[in-house]
C-alpha positions in Angstrom: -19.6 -6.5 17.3 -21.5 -4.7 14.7 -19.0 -2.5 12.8 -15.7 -4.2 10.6 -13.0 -1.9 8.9 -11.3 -3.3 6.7 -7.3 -1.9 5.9 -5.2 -2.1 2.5 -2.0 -3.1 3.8 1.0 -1.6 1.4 0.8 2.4 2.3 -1.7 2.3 4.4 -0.9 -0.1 7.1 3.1 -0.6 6.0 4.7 2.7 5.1 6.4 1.8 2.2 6.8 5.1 1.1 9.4 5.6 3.7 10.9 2.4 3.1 11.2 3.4 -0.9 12.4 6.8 0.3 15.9 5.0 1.7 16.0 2.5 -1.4 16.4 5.6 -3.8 18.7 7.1 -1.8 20.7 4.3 -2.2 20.4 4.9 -6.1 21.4 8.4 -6.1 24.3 7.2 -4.5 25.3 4.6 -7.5 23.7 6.8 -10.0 25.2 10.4 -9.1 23.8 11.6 -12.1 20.4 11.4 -10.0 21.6 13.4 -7.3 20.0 16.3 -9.3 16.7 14.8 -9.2 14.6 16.0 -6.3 13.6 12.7 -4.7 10.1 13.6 -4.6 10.4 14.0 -8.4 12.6 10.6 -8.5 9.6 8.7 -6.3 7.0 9.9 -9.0 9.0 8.5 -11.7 9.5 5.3 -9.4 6.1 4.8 -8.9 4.9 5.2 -12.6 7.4 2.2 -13.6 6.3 0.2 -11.0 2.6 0.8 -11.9 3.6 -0.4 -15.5 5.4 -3.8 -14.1 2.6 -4.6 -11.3 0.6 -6.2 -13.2 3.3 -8.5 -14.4 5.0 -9.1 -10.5 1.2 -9.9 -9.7 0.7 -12.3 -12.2 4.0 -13.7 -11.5 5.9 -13.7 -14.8 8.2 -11.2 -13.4 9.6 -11.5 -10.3 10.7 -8.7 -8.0 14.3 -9.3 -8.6 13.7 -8.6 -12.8 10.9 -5.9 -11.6 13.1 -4.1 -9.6 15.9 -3.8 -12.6 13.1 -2.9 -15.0 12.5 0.4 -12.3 15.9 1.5 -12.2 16.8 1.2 -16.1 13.3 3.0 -16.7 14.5 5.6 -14.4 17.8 6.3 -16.2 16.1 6.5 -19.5 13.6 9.3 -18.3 17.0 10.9 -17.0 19.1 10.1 -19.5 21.6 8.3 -17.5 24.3 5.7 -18.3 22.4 1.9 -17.6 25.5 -0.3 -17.0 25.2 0.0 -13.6 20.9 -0.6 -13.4 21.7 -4.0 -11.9 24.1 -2.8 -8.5 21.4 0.1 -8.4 18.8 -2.1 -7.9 19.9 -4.5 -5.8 21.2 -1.7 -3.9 17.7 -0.3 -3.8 16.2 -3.2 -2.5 19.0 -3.5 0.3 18.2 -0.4 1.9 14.2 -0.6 1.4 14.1 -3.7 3.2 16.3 -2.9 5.6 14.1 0.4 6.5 10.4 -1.0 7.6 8.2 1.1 9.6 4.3 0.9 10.0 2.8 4.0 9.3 2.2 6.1 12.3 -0.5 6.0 14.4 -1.5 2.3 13.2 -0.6 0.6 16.4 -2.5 3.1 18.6 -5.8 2.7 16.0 -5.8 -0.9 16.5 -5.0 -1.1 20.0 -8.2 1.0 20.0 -10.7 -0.9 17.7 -9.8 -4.4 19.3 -13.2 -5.2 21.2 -14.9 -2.5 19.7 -15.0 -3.6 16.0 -14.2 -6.4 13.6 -10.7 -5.6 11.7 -9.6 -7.2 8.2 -7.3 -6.5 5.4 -8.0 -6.6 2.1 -4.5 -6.6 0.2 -3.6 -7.3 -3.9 -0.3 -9.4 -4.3 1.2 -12.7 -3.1 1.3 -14.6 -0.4 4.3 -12.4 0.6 1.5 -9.9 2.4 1.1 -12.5 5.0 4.6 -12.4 6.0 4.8 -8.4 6.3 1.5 -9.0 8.9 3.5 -11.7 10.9 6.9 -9.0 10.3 4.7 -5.7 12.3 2.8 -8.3 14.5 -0.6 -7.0 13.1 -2.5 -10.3 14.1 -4.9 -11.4 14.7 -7.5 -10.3 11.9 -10.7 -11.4 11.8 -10.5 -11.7 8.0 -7.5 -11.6 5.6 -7.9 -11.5 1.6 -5.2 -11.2 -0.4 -5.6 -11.6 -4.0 -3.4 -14.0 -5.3 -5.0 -16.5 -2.7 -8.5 -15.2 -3.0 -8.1 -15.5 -7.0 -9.6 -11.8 -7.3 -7.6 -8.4 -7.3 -9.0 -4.7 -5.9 -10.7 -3.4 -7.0 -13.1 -6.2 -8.0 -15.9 -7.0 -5.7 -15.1 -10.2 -5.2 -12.0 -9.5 -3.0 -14.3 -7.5 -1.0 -17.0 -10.3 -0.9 -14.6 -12.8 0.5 -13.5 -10.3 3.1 -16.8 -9.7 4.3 -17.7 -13.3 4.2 -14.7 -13.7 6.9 -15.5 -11.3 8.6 -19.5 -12.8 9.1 -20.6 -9.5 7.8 -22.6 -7.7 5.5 -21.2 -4.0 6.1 -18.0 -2.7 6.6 -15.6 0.6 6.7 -12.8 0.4 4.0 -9.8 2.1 4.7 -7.3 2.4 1.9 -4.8 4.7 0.2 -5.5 4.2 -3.5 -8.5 5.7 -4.9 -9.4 3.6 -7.5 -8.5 0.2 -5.8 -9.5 0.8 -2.3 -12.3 3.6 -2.6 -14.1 2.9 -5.9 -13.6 -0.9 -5.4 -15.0 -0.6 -1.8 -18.3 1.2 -3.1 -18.8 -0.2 -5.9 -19.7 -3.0 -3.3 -21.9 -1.3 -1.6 -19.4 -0.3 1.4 -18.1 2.5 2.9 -14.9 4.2 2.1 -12.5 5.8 4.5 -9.4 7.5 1.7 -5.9 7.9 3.5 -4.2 10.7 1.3 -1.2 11.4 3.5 0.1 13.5 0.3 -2.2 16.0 -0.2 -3.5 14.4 -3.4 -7.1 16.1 -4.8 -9.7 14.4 -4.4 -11.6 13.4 -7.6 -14.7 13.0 -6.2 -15.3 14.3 -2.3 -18.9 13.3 -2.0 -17.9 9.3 -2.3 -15.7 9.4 0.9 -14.2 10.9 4.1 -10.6 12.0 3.4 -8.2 11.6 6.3 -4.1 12.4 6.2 -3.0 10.0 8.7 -4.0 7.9 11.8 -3.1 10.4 14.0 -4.6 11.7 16.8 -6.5 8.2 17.1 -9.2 9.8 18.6 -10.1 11.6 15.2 -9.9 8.6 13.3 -12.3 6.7 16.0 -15.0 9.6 15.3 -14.6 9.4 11.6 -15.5 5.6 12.0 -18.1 6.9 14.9 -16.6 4.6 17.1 
């Protein structure tokens, strides 16, 4: 085969927005004084305290049990709520987001469809962890896996992408990802192609450096994109 895409895994593969979606939820219900919150608002807020802990939870001096309380209490200080109850509210969030795990749809169909007509990898930051949510959907087999902690480089770094590549036997491929600077600028700034998934209508800072797609559905649209 002479074509590879390679996937980010966490929203863009597994939907963890979903997932996250039930977790605060969960919150709201602990935390009434949330209830207010719109949860599109309350997932922005989410996501901007776990950007500030990920770099922490991927270097492993915090672990997701202290990242996860660090979340909640940033979220009552933005909100001004009460935080003697941060610790239930977390570990009720991460009851109900683990308990909720989807795939985002359309990704069993698009694989079913490249097998035997391209090379398929992922190329994930974290921890070894990212091998058990592949193993959890039943995503193998991949012809190349790199995920950070093991490769010893994080997106978007070229070296991540070399090693993928390298597994893959390839000198080319198609990168598929969700984050623009990890996935799209870290893609080609190594000479590959970039595929961006922006499922929530986010602008695109710079159109000319890849094709935009919102999901994985119709298949058949995401095969021509890849000219498959």
């Amino acid at each position: 085969m002479r074509t590879a895409v390679l996937f980010d895994l966490d929203d863009t593969l597994i939907d963890l927005q979903y997932s996250r979606r039930h977790g605060l939820r969960a919150v709201q219900e602990i935390l009434t004084g949330l209830k207010r919150v719109s949860l599109e608002e309350l997932e922005l807020a989410h996501d901007e305290e776990l950007n500030l802990t990920y770099p922490r939870t991927l270097d492993g001096s915090l672990s997701a049990e202290e990242a996860g309380r660090l979340h909640i209490h940033g979220i009552c200080r933005r909100y001004n709520q009460e935080t003697t109850r941060v610790a239930e509210a977390a570990a009720a969030y991460a009851r109900a987001q683990q308990s909720n795990p989807r795939l985002v749809p359309g990704v069993e169909g698009l694989f079913d469809a490249l097998r035997g007509r391209a090379k398929i990898g992922v190329v994930t930051n974290g921890c070894p962890l990212q091998r058990f949510k592949l193993e959890l959907f039943d995503l193998f087999p991949l012809d190349a896996l790199a995920i950070s902690e093991e490769v010893g480089a994080e997106k978007p770094s070229p070296a991540i992408f070399r090693y993928a590549l390298d597994e893959l036997g390839m000198k080319k491929a198609t990168m598929i990802g969700d984050s623009w600077d990890n996935d799209v600028l870290g893609a080609v700034g190594c000479g590959l192609t970039a595929i961006w998934l922006n499922r929530y209508r986010r602008t695109c800072p710079v159109p000319l450096l890849a094709v935009e797609i919102s999901g994985f559905e119709p298949v058949e649209d995401v095969l021509n994109v890849l000219n498959l």
